[in-house]
N, C-alpha and C positions, 0 to 999 in steps of 0.2 A: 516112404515117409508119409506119413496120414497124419493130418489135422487134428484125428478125431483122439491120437494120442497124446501123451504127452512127453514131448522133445525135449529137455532141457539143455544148454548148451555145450554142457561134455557131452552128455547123448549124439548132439548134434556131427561135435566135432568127432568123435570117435566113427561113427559110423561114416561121417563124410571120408576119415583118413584112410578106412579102410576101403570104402567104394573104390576113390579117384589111385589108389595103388592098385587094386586087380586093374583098372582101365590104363594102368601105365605111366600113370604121373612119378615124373623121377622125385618129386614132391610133397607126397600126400596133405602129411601134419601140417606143412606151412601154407598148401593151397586151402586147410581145410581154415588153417587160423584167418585167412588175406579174405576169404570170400565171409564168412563169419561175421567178422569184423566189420566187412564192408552195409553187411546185411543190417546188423544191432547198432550200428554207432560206435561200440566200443571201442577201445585200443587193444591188440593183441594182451598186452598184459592185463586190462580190463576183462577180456575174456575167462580168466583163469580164477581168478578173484569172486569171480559170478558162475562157476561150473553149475548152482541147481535152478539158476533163475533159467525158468521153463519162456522160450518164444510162442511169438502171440504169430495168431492164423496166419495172419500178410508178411510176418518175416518169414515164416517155414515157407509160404509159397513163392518167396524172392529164393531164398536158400535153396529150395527144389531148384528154379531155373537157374539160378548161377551153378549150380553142381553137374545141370547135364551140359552146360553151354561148356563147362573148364574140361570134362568128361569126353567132350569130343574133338577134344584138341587143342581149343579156344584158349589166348594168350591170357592168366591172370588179368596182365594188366586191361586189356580189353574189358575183361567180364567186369571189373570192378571201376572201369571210368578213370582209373589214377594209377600215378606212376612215382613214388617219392626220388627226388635227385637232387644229389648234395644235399645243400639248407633248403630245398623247395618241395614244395609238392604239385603236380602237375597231372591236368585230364590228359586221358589217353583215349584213343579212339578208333576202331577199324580205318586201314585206309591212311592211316599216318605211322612211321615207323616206330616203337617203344623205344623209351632212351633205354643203355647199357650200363654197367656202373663201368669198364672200360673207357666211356666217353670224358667220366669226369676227370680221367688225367687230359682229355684233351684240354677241359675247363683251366686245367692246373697251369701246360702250358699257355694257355692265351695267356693266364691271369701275369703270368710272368711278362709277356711282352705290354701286358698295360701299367705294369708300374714300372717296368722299364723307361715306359714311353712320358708315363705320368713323371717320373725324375728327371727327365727329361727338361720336360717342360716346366717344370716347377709348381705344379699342381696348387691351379687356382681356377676353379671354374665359374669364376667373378667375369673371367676374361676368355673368351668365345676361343681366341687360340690355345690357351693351355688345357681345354679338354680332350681328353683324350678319343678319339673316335674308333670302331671296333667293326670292320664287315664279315658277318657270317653267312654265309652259303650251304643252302641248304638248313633253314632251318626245322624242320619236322613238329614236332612238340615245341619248339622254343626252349627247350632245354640248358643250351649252349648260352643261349645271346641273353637268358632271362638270369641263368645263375650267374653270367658276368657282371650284370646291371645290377644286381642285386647285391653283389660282393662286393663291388666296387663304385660306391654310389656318384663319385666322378668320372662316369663313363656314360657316353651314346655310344649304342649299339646299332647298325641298320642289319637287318635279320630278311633274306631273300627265301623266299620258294617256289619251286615252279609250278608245287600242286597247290591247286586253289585249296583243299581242304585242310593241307598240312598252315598252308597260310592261314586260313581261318579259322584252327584249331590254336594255332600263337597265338595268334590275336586275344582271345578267350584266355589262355592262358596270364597273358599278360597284364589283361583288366584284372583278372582276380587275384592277382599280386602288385596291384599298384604301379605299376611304371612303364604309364603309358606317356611319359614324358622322356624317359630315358631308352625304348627301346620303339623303331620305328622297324614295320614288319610290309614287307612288300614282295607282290606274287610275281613274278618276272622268273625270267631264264638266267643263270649267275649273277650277274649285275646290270644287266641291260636298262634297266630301269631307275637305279640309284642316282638320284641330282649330278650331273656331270660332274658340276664344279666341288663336289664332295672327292672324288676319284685324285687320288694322290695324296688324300690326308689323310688316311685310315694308319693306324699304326699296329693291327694287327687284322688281319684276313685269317678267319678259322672257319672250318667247315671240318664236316663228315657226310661226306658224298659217295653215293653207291659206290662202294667197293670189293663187293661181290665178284670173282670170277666166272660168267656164265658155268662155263662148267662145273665148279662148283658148288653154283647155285643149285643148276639140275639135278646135278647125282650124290652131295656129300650133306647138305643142307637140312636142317630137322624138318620135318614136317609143320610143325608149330609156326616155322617164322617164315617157311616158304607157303603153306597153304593161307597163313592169316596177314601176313605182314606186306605191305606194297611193293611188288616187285621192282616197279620207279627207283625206289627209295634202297634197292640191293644190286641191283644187276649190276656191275663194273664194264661191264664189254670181255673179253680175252683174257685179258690178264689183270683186270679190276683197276686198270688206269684212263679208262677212259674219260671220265670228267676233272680227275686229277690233272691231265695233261691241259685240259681249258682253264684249271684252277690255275696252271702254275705263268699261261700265257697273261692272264688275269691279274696278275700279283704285283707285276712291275708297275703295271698303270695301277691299280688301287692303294700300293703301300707308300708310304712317306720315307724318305731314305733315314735308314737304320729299324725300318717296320719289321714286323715278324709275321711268317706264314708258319699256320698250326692246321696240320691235315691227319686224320686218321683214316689207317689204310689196312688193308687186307695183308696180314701177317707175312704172307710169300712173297709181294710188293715192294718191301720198304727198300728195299738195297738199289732195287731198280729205278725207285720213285728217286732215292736220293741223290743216283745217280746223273736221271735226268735234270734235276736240279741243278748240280755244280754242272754240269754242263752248259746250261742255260747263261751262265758267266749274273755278276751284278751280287753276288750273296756273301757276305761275310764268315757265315760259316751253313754249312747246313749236319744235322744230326738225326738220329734214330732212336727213339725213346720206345721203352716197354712198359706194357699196360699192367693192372694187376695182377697176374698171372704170371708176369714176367715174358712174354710175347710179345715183341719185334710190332709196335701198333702205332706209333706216332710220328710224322717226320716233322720236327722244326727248323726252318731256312731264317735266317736274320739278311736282310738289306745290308748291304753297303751304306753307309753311315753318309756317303757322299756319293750325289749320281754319278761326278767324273773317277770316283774311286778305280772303277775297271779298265778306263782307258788307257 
């Protein structure tokens, strides 16, 4: 690709599609339209609409290095800062996990335990009790806590991370959507750190916590999300329950009786997770939801409606 020629944007894209397919993108056309895109301003369908408008010197030399950076592995969303999810749009950045579109059914179920909780209460946030409160663990991108708040504009969210950067990368997130009034973002270990006296009124606990099975990680896992994405943010332990089983000691003390836990887990998990669950005693019901694919991805637990309900 030389300057001295002239590139126009089919040009562009044609030859990006065909480069990033011999280098192995299961992707080509759509990596070449995402990086493109990102380079010009335009929208994907903007792009098509403008095939002979020729790029100017400093986009062809962004388009060089977004081509070799996506070329050598490097996640889309990485190269290009963003990540769209649900209704939002969101930075992304090395060092913090990409959201999934699998995650949004996690969104799906929280959304259910907040207007659960919201009918509940009779949905008046005039009156400091009838809001509904939401703890997410592990938030990464803010993904999770930012598309609830934003769905649901009578909800606080408090949004936990333990990596400062995934923290700091929310936070960002959050200014640039407005609702730095409804989503409080803090760096702590699960909830170590959340106002005590907040603990036992959250009405729904959602997370998507390393759920990776080391061995899985090591030997079945693409390259792409093992060499670029934070290991922190995948590793599960053995059998990808290891923060799961702090999330669920977790639950009793953070949920308000008839709260709901929303956890996404590692597809060969769930049975196990849920089982530990009804074990645990205290839960009205607990269930196994599938992601879009139709894969075993979600466990939902409901509270006991009443603490003395188990006794």
């Amino acid at each position: 690709m030389s300057a001295d020629e002239l590139w126009t944007i089919k040009r562009v894209l044609d030859w990006t599609s065909g480069y990033l397919e011999r280098k192995g993108d299961e992707h080509p056309r759509l990596s070449a339209e995402w990086l493109l895109a990102n380079v010009t301003g335009l929208s994907r369908v903007e792009l098509y609409v403008n095939f002979d408008k020729p790029l100017e010197a400093e986009e062809l030399s962004a388009m060089h290095a977004a081509i070799e950076r996506r070329a050598a592995g490097e996640p889309l969303q990485y190269v290009t800062g963003e990540m769209p999810f649900r209704h939002i749009v969101l930075k992304c950045e090395r060092g913090v996990l990409i959201p999934r579109p699998e995650t949004e059914v996690l969104v799906d179920a929280a959304l259910e335990g907040v207007d659960a909780a919201a009918h509940e209460k009779g949905e008046g946030p005039e009156d400091a009790e009838k809001v509904v409160r939401v703890l997410e663990v592990g938030t990464g991108t803010g993904c999770v806590a930012l598309s609830i708040a934003s769905e649901r504009p009578g909800t606080h969210v408090t949004a936990t991370d333990l990596s400062e950067r995934a923290a700091a990368l929310a936070l960002r997130n959050r200014e640039a959507l407005g609702l730095e009034d409804r989503v409080d973002v803090i760096e702590c270990d699960l909830a170590s750190d959340v106002e005590p006296e907040l603990m036992g009124s959250f009405s729904v606990l959602v997370s998507n916590p390393p759920y990776i099975p080391t061995r899985v990680l090591r030997e079945e896992v693409p390259a792409e999300v093992a060499d670029f994405e934070p290991e922190l943010a995948l590793d599960g332990g053995d059998d990808g329950l290891d923060v799961f089983r702090r999330l669920l000691e977790l639950a009793p003390r953070a949920l308000e009786p008839g709260g709901m836990l929303a956890v996404e887990l590692f597809e060969g998990a769930l049975e196990h997770a849920a089982a530990l669950t009804r074990e645990q005693g205290g839960w009205a019901r607990v269930e196994v939801r599938e992601d879009l694919t139709h894969r075993p991805r979600i466990l939902v637990a409901v509270r006991e409606a009443e603490p003395w309900a188990s006794l």
